[in-house]
N, C-alpha and C positions, 0 to 999 in steps of 0.2 A: 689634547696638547697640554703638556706640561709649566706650569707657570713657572715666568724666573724668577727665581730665592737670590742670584744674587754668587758672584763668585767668592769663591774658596779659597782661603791661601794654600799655596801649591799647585795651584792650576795657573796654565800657560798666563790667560787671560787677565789673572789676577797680578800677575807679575808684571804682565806688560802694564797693566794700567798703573802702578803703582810707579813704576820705572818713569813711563809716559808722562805720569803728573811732578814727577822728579825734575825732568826737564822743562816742563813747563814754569816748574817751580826757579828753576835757575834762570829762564828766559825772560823773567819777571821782574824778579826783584837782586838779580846783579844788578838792570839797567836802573833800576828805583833809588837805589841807596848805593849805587859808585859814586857821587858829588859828594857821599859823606866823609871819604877818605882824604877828599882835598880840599876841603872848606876852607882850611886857613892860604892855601894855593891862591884858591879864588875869590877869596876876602883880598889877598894882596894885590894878585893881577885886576882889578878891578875896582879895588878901591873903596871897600863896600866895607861897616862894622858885620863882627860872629852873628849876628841875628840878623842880618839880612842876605851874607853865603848862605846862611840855612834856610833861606826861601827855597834854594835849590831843591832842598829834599820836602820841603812842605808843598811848595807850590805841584809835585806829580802828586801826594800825597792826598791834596784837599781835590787834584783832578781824579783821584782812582774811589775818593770818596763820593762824589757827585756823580759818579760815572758805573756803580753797582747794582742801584736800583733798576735803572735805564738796561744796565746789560744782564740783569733775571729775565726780564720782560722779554729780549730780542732773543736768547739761551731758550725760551718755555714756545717760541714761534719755528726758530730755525735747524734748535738741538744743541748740546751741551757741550758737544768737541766743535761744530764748526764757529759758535763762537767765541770760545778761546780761541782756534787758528787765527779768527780774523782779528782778535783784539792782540797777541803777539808779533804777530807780522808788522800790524801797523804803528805798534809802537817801537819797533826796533829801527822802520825807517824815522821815524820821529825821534827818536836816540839817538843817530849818526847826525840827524840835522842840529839836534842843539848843540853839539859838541863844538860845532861852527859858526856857534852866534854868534854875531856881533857885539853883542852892548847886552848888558844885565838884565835888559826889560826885554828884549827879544830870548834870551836864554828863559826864564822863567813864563814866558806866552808858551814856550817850545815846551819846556819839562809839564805844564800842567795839562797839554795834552797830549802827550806822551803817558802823563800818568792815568784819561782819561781812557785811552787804548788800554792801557795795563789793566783795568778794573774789570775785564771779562773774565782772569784767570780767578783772581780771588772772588768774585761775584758768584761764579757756576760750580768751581771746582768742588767743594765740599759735595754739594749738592748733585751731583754727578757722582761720586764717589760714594755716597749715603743709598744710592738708586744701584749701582752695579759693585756692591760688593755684600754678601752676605749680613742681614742686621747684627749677628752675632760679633762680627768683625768688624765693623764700624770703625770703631773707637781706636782701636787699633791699626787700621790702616789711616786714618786720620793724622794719627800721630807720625804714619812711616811718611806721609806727606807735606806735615810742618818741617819735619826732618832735611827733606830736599829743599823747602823753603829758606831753611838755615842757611845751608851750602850756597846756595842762590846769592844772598846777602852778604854771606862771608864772601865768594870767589869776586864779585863786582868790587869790593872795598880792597881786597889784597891785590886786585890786579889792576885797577886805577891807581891809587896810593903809589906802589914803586916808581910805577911808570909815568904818574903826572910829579912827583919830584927830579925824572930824569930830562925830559920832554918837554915839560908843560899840561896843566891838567887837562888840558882840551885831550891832546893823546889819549890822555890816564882814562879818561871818559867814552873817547872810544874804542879803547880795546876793551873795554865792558864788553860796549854794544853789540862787536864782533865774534865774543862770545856768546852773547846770547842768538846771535841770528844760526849759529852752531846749535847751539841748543832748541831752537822752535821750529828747526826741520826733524829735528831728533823725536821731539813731542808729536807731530805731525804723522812721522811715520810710523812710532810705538803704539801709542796710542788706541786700544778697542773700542770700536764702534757703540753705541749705546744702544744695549739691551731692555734694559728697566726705565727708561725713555725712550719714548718714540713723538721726533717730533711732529706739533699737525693732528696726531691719533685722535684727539678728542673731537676737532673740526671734524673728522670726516666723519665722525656720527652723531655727529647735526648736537654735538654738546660742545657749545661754549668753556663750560666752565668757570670760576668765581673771575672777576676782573682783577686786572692788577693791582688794585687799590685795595678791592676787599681781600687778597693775598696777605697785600701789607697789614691792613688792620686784622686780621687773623695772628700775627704776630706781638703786634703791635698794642693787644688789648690783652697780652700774656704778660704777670708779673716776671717770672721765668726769663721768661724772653727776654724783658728789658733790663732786666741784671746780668744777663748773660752779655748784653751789649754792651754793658757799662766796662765790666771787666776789660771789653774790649778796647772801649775809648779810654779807662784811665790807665790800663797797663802799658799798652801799645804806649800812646803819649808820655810818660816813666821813662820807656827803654829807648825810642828816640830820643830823648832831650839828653840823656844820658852819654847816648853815641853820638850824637850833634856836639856836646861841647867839653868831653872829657879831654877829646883833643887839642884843643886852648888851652884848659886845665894843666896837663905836663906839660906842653910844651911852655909854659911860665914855669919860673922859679917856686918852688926848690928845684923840680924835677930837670926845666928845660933840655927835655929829651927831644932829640930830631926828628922830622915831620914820616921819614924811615921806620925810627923805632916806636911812635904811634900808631903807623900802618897796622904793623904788627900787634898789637893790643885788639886789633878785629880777628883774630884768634879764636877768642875767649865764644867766638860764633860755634866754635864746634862744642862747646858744652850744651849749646841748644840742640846740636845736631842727635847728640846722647839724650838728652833728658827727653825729647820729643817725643821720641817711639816707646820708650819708658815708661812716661805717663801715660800713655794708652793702653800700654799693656798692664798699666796698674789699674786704672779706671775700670778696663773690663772684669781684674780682679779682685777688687776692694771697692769700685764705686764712683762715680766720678765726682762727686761732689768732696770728698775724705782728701781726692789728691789735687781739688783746685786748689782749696784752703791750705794743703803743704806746701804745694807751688809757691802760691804769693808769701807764705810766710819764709820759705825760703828765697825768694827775692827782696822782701823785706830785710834778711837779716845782711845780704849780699850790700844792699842802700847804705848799711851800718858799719861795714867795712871801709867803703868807700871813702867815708870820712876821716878814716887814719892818715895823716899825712907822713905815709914810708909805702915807697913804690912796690916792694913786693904785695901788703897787704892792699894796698888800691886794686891791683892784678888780680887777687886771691877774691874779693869782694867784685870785681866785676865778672870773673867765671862762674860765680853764687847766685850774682844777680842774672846773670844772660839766663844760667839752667834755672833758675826759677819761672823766668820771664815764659820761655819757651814752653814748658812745663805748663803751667796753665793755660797759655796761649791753646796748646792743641786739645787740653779737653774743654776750654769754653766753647773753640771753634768747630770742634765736632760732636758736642751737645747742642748746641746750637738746632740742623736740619734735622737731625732724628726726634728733639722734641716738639717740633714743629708738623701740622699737618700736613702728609702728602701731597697733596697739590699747591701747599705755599712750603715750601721746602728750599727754592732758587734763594725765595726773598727773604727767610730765615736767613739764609747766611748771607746774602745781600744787607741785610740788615745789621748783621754783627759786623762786617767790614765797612759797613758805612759810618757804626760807630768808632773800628780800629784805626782808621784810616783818618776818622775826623779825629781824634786825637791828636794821631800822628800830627795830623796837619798845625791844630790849636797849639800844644805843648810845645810843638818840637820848636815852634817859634817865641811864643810865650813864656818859657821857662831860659830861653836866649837873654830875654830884655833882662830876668830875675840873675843870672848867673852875670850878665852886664852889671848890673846894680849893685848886689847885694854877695856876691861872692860864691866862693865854690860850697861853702858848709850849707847855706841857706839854700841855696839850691837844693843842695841833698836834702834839706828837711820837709819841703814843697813836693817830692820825687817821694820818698817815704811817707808822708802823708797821704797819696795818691794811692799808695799799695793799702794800705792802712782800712782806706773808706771803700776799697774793691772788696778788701775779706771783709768789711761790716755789711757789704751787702749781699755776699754770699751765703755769710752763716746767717742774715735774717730772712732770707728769700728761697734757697735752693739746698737747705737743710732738708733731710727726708726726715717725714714723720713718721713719729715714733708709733710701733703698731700697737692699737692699742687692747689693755689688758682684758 
């Protein structure tokens, strides 16, 4: 019998799953990041200062972080698509319920486990995908998978946003959701079986295997690895705080653009949608270390834009920053399991999202009180300084050495 290598691009199989984690990808993270579209909605209807609407998006946030590790472990027991199924299903009915909370403290109990259900997709997925797709291709499917990730993020914020300015943002919030319940039948039914996991396979021949913990510290004792996570928790935490309060930003003077013509600045999502698949296909041809260090210095310079105060170049600087963002994003996140060993591969990329995620969660609140405080430019210089100490730890740690003479 022939061992599986792993699919091909151009086979059925390969397409479905790429499609299948597309949707998965929009079943995700529309519902994650719709509250970012109308934070200043929900800062008003409620009565709440910008850094505490943005609990909304931190509080799923710090649940999808605590909730990774937990969902490698339950993904290595029951198999890699059934629990994604069960972590999107049950976060979409946990999506329709916050939409209808009552009171600020009950919205925010709702969204952080909501965001706990969410943490099966970014938990397995990579890890699933490093297993049934050829290693040649990797990086490249990786990338066509932050891509639908984009889309995901983008389609929740443009179709909240209209619609919680017409409505009220509770609508705005659930016709996410009602997207996404669209989309996690779609993932469900596309979807290929796991081949290069089988869950169970190791019990039934009487091999345990390392426990979950030595998983994690097989990781965890890799210099590699922990740079690789860092990227995660300081880029990720960047590109939130970023989209958490730019829209306070215009919507003050000079600009005082309408909470409409803000919506529309979550656009700038489809430069990630470009750059994603890109860098992987760059990765696989130049290297993946050559296009992290572009990435962030092209987010970097996107940070330096921002700081002009003339609306075209804010715009011009935030589609620089998102394609940077993105851009690394998918070759950290799919260097991540491959350089990870085999059998700790779930919690390799449990681990990098446990750092993206806890970013998200720190910053995207943290750089609130700073952007409260101290203003839009300082803000940006705390956000650039974060990209800053991602590439010093890139080029000291995940540089390849040089072969020697």
């Amino acid at each position: 019998m022939i061992a599986f290598a792993g699919h091909e691009p151009g086979s059925r199989d390969y397409r479905r799953l790429l499609v299948g984690l597309f949707f998965a990808g929009i079943a995700t993270f529309a519902q994650l990041y719709a509250p970012q579209a109308v934070l200043p909605l929900i800062a008003a209807d409620l009565g709440v200062p910008p850094a505490t609407s943005a609990l909304t998006v931190s509080a799923s946030t710090l649940g999808l972080a605590a909730a990774v590790i937990p969902w490698s472990g339950v993904a290595d027991r029951v198999g890699r698509v059934p629990a994604m199924g069960v972590g999107v299903v049950a976060a979409t009915l946990l999506g329709g319920w916050a939409s209808v909370a009552p009171d600020v403290t009950t919205l925010l109990a709702l969204r952080f486990a909501e965001g706990v259900a969410l943490g099966a997709v970014p938990a397995v997925a990579l890890a699933y995908l490093s297993e049934e797709v050829h290693a040649r291709h990797v990086a490249a499917a990786a990338g066509s998978y932050i891509a639908g990730t984009t889309v995901g993020g983008l389609s929740g914020r443009i179709i909240a946003g209209p619609v919680g300015e017409l409505v009220g943002w509770r609508w705005g919030v659930a016709s996410a959701v009602l997207l996404c319940a669209g989309a996690a039948a779609l993932f469900l039914v596309l979807v290929p079986r796991a081949r290069g996991f089988v869950a169970g396979r190791s019990r039934e021949r009487g091999d345990r295997g390392p426990s979950l913990v030595a998983r994690l510290w097989m990781n965890l004792r890799t210099p590699a690895q922990l740079v690789l996570y860092a990227q995660g928790f300081l880029l990720m935490g960047a590109f939130v705080a970023v989209y958490n309060y730019l829209g306070f930003h215009l919507a003050a003077p000079p600009f005082s653009l309408s909470p409409v013509v803000v919506t529309l600045l979550f656009l700038a999502y489809l430069a990630g949608t470009v750059s994603s698949p890109r860098a992987g296909a760059l990765a696989v041809r130049h290297g993946r270390f050559i296009v992290l260090v572009a990435s962030i210095g092209v987010a970097a310079a996107g940070v330096l834009l921002m700081a002009v105060p003339v609306l075209p170049v804010v715009v011009v600087g935030l589609v620089v920053f998102t394609a940077g963002f993105f851009g690394a994003h998918a070759v950290a996140s799919g260097w991540t399991p491959v350089a990870s060993r085999p059998e700790a591969r779930a919690q390799a990329s449990s681990l990098y999202y446990l750092g993206y995620y806890g970013g998200s969660s720190v910053f995207g609140w943290l750089l609130g009180v700073i952007f409260g405080e101290a203003g839009w430019n300082v803000f940006l210089a705390v956000v650039l300084g974060m990209c800053l100490v991602s590439l010093a730890l890139a080029v000291a740690v995940l540089r390849p050495a040089r072969p020697s003479v």
